[in-house]
DSSP file (Angstrom, degrees, kcal/mol; ACC not computed):
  #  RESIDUE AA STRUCTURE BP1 BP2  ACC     N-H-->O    O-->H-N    N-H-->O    O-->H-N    TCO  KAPPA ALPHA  PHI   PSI    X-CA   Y-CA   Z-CA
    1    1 A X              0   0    0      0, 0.0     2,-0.7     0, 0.0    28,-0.2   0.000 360.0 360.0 360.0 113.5    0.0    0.0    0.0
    2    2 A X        -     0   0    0      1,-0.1     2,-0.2    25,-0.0    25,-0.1  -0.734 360.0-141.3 -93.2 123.2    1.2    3.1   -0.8
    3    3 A X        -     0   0    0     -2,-0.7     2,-0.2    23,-0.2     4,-0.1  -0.236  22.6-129.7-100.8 117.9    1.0    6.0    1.2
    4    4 A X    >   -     0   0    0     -2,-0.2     3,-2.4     1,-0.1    56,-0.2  -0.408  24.2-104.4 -94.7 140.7    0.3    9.5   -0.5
    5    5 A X  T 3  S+     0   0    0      1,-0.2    56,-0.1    -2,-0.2    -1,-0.1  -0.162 109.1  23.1 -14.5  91.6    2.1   12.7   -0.1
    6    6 A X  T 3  S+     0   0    0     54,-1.9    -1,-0.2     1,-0.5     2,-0.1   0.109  93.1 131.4 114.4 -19.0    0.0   15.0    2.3
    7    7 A X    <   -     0   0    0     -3,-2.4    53,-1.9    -4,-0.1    -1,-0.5  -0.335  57.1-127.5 -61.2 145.2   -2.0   12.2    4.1
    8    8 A X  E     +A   59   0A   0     51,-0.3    51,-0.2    -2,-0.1     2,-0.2  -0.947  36.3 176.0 -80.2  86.5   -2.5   11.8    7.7
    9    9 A X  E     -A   58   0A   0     49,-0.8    49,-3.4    -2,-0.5     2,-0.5  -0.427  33.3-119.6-101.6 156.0   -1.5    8.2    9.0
   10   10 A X  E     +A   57   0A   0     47,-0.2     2,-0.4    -2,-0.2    16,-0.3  -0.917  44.2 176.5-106.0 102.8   -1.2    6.3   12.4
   11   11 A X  E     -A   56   0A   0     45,-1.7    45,-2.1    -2,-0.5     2,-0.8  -0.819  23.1-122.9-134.1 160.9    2.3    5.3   12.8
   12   12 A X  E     -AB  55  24A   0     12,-3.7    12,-1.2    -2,-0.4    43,-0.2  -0.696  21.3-121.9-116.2  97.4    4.6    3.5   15.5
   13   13 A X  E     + B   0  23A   0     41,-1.8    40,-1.9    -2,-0.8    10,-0.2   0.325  42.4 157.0 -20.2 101.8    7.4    4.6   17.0
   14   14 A X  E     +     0   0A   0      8,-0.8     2,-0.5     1,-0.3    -1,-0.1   0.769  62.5   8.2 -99.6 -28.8   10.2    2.0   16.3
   15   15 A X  E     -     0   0A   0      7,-0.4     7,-3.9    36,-0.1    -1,-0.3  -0.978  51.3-156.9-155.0 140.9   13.3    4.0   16.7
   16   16 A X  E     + B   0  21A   0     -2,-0.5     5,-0.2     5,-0.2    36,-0.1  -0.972  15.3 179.2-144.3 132.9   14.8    7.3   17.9
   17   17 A X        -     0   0    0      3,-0.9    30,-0.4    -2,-0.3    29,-0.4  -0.019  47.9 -97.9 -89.3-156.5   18.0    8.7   16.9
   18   18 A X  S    S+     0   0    0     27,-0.1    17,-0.0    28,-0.1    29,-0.0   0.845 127.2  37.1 -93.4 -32.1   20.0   12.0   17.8
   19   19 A X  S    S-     0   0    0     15,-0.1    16,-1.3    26,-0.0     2,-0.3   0.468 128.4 -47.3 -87.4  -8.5   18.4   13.5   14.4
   20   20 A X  E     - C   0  34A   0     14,-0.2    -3,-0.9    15,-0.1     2,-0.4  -0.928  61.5 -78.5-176.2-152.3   14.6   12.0   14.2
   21   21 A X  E     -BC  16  33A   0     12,-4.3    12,-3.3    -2,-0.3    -5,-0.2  -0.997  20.2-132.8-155.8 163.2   12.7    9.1   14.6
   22   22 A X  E     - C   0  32A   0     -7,-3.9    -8,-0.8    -2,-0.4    -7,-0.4  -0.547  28.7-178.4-105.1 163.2   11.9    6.3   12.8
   23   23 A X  E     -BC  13  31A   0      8,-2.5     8,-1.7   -10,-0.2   -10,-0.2  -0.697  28.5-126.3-172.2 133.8    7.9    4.9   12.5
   24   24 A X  E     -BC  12  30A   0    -12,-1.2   -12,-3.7    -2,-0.3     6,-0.2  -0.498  23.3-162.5 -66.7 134.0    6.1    2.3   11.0
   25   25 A X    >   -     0   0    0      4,-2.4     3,-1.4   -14,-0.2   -14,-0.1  -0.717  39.9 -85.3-118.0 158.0    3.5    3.6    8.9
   26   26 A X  T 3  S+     0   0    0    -16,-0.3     3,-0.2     1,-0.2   -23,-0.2  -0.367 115.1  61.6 -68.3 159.2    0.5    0.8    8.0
   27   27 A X  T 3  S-     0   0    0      1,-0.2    -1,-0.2   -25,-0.1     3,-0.1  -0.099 123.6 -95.2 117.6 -28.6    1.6   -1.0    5.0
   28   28 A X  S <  S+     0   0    0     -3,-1.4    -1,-0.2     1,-0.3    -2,-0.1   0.472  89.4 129.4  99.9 -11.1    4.5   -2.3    6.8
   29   29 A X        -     0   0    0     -3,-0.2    -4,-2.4   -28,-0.2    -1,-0.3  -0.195  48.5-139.8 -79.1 176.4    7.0    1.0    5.2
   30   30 A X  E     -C   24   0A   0     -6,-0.2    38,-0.5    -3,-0.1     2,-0.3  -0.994  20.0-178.2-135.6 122.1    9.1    3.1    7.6
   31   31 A X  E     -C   23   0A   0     -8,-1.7    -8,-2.5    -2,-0.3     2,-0.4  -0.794  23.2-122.1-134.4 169.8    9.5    7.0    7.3
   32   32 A X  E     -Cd  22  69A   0     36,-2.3    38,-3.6    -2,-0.3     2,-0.6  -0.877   5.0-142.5-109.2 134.6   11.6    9.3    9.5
   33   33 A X  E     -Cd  21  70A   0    -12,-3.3   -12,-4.3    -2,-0.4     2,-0.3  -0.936  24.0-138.1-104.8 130.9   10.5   12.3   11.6
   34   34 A X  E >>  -C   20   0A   0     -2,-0.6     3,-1.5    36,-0.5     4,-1.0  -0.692  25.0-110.3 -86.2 156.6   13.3   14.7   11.3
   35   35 A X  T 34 S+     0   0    0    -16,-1.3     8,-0.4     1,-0.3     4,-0.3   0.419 119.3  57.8 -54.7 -25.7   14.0   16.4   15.0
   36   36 A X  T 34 S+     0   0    0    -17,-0.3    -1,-0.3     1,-0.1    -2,-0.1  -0.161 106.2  52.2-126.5  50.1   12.5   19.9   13.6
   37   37 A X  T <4 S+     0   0    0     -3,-1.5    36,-1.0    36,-0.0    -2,-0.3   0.312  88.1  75.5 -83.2 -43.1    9.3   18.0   12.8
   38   38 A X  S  < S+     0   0    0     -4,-1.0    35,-0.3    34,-0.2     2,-0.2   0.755 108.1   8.1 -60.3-103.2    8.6   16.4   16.1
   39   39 A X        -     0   0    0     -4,-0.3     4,-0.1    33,-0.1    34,-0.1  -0.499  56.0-128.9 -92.7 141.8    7.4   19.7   17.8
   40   40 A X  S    S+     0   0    0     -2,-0.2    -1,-0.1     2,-0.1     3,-0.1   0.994 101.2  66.9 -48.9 -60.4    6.3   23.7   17.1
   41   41 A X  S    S-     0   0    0      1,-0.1     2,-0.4    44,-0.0    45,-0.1  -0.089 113.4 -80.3 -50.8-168.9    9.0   24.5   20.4
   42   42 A X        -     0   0    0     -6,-0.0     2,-0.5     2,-0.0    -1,-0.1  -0.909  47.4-152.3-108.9 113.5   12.8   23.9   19.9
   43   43 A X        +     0   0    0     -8,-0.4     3,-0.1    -2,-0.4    -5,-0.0  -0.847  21.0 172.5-103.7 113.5   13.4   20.0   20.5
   44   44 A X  S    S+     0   0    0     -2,-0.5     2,-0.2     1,-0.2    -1,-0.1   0.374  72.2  18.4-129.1  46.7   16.8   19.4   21.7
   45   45 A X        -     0   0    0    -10,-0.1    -1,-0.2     1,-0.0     4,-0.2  -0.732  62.6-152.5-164.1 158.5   16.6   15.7   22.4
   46   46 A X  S >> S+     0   0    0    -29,-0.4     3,-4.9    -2,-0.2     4,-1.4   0.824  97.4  76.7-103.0 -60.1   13.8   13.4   20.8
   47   47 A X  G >4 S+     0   0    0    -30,-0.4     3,-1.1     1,-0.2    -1,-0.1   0.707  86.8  53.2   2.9 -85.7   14.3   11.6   23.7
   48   48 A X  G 34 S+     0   0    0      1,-0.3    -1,-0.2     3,-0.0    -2,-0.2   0.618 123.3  28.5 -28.9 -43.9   12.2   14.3   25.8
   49   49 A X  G <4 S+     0   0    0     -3,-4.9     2,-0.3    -4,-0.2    -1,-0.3   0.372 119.6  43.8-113.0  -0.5    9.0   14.0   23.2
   50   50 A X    <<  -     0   0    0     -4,-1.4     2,-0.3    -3,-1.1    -1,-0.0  -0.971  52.6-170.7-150.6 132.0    9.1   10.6   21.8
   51   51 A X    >   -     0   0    0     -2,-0.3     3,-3.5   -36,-0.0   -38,-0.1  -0.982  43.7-102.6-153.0 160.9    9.6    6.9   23.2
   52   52 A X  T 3  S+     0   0    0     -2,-0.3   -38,-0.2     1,-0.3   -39,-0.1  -0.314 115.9  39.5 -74.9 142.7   10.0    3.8   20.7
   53   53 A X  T 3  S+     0   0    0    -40,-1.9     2,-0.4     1,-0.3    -1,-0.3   0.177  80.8 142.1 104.1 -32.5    6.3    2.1   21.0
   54   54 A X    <   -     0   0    0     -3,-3.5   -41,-1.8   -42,-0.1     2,-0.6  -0.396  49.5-143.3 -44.7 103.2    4.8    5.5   21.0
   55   55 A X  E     +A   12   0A   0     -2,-0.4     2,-0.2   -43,-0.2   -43,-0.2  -0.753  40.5 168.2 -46.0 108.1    1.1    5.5   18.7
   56   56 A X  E     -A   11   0A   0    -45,-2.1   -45,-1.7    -2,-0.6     2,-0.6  -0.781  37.0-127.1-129.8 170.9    1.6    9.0   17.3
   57   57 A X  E     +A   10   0A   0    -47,-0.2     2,-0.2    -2,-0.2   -47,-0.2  -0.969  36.5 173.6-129.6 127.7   -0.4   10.6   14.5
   58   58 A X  E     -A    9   0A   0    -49,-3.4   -49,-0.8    -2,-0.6     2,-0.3  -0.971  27.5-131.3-155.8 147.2    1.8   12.1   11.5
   59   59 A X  E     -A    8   0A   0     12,-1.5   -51,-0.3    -2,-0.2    16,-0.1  -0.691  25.6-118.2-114.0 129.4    1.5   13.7    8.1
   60   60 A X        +     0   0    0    -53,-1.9   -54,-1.9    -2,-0.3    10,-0.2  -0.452  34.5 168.0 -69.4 114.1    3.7   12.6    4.5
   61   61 A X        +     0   0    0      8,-3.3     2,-0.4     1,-0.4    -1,-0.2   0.629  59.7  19.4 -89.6 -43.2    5.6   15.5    3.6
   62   62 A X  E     -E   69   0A   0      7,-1.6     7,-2.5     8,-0.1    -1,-0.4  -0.929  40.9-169.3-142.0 153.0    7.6   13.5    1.2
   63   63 A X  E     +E   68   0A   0     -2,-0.4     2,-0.4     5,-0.2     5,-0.2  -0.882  25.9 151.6-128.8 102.8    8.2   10.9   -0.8
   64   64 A X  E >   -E   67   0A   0      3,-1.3     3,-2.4    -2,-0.3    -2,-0.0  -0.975  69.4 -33.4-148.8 121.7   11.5   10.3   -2.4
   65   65 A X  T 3  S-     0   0    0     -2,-0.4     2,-1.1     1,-0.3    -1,-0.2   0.661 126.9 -51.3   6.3  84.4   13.7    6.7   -3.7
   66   66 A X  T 3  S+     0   0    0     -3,-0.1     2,-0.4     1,-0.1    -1,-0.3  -0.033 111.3 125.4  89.8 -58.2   11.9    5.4   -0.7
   67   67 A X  E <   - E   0  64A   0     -3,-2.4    -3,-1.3    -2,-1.1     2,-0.8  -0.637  42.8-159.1 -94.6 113.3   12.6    7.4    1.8
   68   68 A X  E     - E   0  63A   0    -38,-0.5   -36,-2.3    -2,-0.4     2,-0.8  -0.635   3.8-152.3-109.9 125.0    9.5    8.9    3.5
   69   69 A X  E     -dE  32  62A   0     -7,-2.5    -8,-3.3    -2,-0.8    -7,-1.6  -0.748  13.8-159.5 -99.5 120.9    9.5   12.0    5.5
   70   70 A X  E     -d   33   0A   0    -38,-3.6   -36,-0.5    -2,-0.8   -10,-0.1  -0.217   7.1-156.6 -89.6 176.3    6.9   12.5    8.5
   71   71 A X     >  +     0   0    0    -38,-0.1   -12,-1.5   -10,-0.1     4,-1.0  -0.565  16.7 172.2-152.5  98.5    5.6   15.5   10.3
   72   72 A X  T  4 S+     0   0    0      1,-0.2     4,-0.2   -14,-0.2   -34,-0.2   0.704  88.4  53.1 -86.2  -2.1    4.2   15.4   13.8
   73   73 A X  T >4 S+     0   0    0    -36,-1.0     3,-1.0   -35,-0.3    -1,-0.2   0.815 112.9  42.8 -68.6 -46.4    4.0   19.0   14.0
   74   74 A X  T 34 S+     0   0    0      1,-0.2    -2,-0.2   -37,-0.2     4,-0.1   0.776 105.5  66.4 -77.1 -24.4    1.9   19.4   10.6
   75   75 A X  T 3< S+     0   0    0     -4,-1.0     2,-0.4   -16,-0.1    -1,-0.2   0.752  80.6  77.2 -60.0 -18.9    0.2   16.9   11.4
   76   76 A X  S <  S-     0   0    0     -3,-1.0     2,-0.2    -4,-0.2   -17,-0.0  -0.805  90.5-112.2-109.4 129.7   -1.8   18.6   14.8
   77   77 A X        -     0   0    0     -2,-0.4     2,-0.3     1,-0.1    -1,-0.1  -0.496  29.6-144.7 -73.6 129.1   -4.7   20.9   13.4
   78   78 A X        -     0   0    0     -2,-0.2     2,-0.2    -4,-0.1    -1,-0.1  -0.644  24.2-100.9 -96.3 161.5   -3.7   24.4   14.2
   79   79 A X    >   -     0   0    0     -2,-0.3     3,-1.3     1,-0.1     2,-0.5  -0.525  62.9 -83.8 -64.9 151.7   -7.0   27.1   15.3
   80   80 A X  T 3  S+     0   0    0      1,-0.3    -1,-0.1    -2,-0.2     3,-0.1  -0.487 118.9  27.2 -79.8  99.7   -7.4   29.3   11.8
   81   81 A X  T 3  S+     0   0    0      1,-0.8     2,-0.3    -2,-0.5    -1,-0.3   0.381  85.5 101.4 148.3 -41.9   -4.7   31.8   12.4
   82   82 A X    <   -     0   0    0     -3,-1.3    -1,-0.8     1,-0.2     3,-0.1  -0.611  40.8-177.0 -94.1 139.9   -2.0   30.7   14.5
   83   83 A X        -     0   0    0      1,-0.5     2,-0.2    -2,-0.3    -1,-0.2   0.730  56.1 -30.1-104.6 -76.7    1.0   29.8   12.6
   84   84 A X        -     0   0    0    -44,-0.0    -1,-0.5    -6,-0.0     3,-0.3  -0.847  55.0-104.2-152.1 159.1    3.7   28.4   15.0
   85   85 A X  S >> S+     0   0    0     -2,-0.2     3,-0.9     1,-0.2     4,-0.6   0.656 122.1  65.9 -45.0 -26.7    4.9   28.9   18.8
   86   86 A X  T 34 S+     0   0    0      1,-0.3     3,-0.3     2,-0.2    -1,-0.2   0.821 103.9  49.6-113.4 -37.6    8.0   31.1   17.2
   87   87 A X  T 34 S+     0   0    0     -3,-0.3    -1,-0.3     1,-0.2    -2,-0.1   0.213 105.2  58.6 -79.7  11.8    4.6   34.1   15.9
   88   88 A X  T <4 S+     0   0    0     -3,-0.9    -2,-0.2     2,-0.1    -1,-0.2   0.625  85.4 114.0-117.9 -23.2    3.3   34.0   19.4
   89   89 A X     <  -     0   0    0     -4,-0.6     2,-0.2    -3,-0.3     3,-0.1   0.047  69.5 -99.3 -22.7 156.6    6.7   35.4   21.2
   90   90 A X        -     0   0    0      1,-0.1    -1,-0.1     3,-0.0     3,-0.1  -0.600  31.4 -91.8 -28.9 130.9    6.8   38.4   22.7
   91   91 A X        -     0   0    0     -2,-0.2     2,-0.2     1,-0.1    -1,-0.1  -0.285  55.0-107.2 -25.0 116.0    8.1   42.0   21.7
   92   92 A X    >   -     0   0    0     -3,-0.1     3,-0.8     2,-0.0    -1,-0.1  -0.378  29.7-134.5 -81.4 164.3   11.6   42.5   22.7
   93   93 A X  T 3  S+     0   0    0      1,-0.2     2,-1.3    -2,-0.2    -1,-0.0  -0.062  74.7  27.1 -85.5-164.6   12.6   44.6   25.4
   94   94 A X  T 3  S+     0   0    0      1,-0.1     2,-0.9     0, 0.0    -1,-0.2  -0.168  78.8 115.9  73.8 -35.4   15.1   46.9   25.7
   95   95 A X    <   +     0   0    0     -2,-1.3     2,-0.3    -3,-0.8    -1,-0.1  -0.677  32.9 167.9 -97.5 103.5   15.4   47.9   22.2
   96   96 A X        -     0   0    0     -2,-0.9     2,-0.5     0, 0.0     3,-0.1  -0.851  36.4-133.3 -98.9 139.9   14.3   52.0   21.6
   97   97 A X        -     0   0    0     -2,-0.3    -2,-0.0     1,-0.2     0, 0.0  -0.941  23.7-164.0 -97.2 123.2   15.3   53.5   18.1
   98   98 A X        +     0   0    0     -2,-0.5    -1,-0.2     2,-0.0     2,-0.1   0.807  55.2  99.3 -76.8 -30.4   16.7   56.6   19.8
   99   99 A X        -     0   0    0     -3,-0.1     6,-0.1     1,-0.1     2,-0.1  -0.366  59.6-152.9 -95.5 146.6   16.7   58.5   16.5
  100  100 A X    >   -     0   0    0      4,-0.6     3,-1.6    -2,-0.1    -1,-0.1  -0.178  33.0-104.8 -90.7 178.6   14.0   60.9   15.5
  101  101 A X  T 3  S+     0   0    0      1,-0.2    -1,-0.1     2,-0.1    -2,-0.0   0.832 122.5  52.2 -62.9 -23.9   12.5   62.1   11.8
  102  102 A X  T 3  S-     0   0    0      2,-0.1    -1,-0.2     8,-0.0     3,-0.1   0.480 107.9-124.5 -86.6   2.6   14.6   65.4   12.5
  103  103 A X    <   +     0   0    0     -3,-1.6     8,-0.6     1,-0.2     2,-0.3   0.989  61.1 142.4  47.6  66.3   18.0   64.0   13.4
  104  104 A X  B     -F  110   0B   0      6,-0.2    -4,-0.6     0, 0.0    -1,-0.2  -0.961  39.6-144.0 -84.7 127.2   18.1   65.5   16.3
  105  105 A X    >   -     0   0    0      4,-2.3     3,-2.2    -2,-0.3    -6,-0.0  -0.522  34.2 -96.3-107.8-166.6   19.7   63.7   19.5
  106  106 A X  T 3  S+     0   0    0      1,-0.3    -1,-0.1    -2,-0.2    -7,-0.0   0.819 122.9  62.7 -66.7 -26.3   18.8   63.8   22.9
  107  107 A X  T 3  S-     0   0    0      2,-0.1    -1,-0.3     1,-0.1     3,-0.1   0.695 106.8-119.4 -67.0 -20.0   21.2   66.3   23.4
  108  108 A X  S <  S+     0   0    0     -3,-2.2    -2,-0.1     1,-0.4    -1,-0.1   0.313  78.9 108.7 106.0 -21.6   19.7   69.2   21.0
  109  109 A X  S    S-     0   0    0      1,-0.2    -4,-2.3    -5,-0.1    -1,-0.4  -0.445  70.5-114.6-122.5 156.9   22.6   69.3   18.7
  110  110 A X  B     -F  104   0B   0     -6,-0.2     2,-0.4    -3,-0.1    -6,-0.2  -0.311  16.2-118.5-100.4-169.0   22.4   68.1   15.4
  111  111 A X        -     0   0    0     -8,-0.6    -1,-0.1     1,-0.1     0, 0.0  -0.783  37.7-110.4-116.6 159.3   24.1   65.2   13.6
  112  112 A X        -     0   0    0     -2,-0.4     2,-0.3     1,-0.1    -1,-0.1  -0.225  33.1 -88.9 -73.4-177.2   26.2   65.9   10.7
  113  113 A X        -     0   0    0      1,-0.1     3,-0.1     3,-0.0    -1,-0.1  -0.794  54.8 -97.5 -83.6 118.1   25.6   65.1    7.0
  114  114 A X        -     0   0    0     -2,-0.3    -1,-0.1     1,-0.1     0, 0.0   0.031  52.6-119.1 -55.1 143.5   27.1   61.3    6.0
  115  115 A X        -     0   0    0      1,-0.1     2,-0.2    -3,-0.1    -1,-0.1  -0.390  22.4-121.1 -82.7 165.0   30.3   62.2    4.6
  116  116 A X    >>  -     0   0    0     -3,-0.1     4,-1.6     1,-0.0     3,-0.6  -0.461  33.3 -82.5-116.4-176.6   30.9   61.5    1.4
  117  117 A X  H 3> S+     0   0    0      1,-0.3     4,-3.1     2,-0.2     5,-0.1   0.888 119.2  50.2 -45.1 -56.4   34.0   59.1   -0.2
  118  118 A X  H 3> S+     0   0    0      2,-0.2     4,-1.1     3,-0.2    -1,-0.3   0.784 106.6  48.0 -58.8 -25.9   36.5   61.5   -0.3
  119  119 A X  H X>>S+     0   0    0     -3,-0.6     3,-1.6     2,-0.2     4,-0.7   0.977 110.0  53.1 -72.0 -59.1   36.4   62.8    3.0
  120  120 A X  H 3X5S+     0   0    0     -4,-1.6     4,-1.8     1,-0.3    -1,-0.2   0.871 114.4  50.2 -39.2 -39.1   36.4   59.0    4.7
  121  121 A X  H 3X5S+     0   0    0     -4,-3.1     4,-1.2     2,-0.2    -1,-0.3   0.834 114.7  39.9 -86.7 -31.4   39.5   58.7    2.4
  122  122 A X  H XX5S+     0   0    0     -3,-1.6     3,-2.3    -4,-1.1     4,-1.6   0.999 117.5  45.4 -44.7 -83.6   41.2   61.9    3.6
  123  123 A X  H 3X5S+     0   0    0     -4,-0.7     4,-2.7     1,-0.3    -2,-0.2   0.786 111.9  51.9 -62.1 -35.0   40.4   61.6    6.8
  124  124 A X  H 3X<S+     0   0    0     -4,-1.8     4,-0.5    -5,-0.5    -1,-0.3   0.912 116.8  45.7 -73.4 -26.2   41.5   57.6    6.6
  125  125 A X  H <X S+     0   0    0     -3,-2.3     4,-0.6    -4,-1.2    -2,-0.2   0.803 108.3  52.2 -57.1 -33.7   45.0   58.9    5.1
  126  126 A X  H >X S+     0   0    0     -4,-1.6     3,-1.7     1,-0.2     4,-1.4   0.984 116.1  41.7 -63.4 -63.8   45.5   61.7    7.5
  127  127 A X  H 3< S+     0   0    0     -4,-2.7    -1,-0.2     1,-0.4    -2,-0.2   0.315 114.6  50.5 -88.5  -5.7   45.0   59.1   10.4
  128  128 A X  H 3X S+     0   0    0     -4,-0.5     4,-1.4    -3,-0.2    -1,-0.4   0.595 109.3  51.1-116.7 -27.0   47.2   56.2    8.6
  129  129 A X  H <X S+     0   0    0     -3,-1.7     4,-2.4    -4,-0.6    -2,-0.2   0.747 108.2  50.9 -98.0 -40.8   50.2   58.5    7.9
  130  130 A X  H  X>S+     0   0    0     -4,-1.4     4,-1.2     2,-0.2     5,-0.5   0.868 107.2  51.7 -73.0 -24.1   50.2   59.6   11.4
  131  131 A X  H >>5S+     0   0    0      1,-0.2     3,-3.8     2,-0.2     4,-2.3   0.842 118.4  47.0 -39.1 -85.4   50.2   55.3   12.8
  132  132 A X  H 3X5S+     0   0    0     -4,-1.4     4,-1.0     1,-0.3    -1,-0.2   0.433 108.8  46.3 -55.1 -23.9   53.3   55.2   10.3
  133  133 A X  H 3X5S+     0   0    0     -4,-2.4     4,-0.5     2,-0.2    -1,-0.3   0.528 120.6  43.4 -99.5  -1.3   55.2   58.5   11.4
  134  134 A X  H <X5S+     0   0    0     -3,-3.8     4,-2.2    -4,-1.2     5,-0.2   0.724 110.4  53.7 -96.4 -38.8   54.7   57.2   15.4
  135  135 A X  H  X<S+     0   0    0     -4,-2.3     4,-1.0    -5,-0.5    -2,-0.2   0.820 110.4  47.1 -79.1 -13.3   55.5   53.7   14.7
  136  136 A X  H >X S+     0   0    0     -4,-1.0     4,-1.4    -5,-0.2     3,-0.5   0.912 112.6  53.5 -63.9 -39.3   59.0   54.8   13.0
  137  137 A X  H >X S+     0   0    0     -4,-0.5     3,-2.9     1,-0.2     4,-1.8   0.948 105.3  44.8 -36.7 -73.7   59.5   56.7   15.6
  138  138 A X  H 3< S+     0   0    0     -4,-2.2    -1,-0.2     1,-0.4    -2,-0.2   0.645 118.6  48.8 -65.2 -20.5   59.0   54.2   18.4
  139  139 A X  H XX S+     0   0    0     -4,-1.0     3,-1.1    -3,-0.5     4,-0.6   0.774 102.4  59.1 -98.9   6.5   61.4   51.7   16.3
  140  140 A X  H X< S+     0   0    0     -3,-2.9     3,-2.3    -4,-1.4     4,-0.4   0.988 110.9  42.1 -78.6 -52.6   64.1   54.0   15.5
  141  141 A X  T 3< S+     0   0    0     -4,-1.8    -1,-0.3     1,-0.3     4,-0.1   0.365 110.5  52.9 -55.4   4.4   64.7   54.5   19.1
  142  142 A X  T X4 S+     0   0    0     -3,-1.1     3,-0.9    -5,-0.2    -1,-0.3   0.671  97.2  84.1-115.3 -18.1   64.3   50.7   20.2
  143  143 A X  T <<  +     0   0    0     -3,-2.3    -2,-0.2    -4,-0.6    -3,-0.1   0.546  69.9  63.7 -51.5 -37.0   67.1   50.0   17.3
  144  144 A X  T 3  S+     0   0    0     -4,-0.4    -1,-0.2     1,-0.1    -2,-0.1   0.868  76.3 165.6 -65.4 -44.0   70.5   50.6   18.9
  145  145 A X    X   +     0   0    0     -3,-0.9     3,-0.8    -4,-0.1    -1,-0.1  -0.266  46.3   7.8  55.0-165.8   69.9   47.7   21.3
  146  146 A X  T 3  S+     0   0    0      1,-0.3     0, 0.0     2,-0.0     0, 0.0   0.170 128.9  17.8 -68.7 150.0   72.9   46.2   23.3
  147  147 A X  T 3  S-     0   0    0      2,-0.0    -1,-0.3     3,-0.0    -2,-0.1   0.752 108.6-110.0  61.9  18.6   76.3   47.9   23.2
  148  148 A X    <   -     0   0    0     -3,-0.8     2,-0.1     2,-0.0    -2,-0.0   0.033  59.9 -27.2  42.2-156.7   74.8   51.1   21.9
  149  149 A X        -     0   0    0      1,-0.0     2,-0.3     2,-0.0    -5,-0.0  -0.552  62.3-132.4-107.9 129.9   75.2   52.8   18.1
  150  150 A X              0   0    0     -2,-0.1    -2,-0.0     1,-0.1    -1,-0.0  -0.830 360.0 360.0 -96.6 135.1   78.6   51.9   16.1
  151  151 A X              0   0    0     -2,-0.3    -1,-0.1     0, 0.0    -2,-0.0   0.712 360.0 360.0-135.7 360.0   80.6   54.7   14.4
């Protein structure tokens, strides 16, 4: 018997790995529930939801050389609306966008205008010329080393 793509089947937990679980669907075939099928939350042992022997109810995503892929999560009729646990979260906290429509900051003062190529490149030359004229500095003077400067 074969089982078609989209169907809702009665299957028995045979086997649980670190990545799914195995179950006999009727017909005597075997499909896998992968580990982010098993439940809407975040499963991070099968273990926890699943034990081999388990009667469970699960839906053919796929069908593929054989190899049949469950879903007990698609399987469970959601209320007309609800998508998943992950759409019910909460707002997080903490996070204000400080800035207003006027650029303005809290302070009153305004922000400048994004600079444009040349200046970042000036300004990154200016600031790169001074590195190199501090770091010769700081080796000429470390140069002499032991016995001081020959002449």
């Amino acid at each position: 018997m074969s089982i078609e793509v989209g169907t809702k089947v009665q299957g028995k937990v045979t086997g649980i790995t670190s990545f799914g679980a195995f179950v006999e669907l009727p017909g005597g075939t075997t499909g896998l529930v992968h580990i982010s099928e098993v439940a809407d939350s975040y499963v991070k042992d099968v273990n926890d939801h699943l034990k081999v022997g388990d009667l469970i109810e699960v839906k053919v995503i796929s069908e593929k050389d054989g190899k049949t892929a469950l879903s007990i999560k698609k399987a469970i009729d959601k209320p007309e609306g609800q998508t998943s646990s992950y759409s019910q979260r909460p707002p997080r906290q903490g996070r204000v966008d400080s800035r207003s429509k006027d650029f303005r900051s809290k302070g009153g003062s305004t922000f400048k205008p994004k600079e444009n190529f040349e200046d970042k490149m000036a300004k990154f030359l200016k600031a790169s010329e001074e590195n190199l004229s501090t770091l010769k500095r700081s080796t000429e003077t470390k140069r002499g080393g032991r016995g001081g400067r020959r002449g």
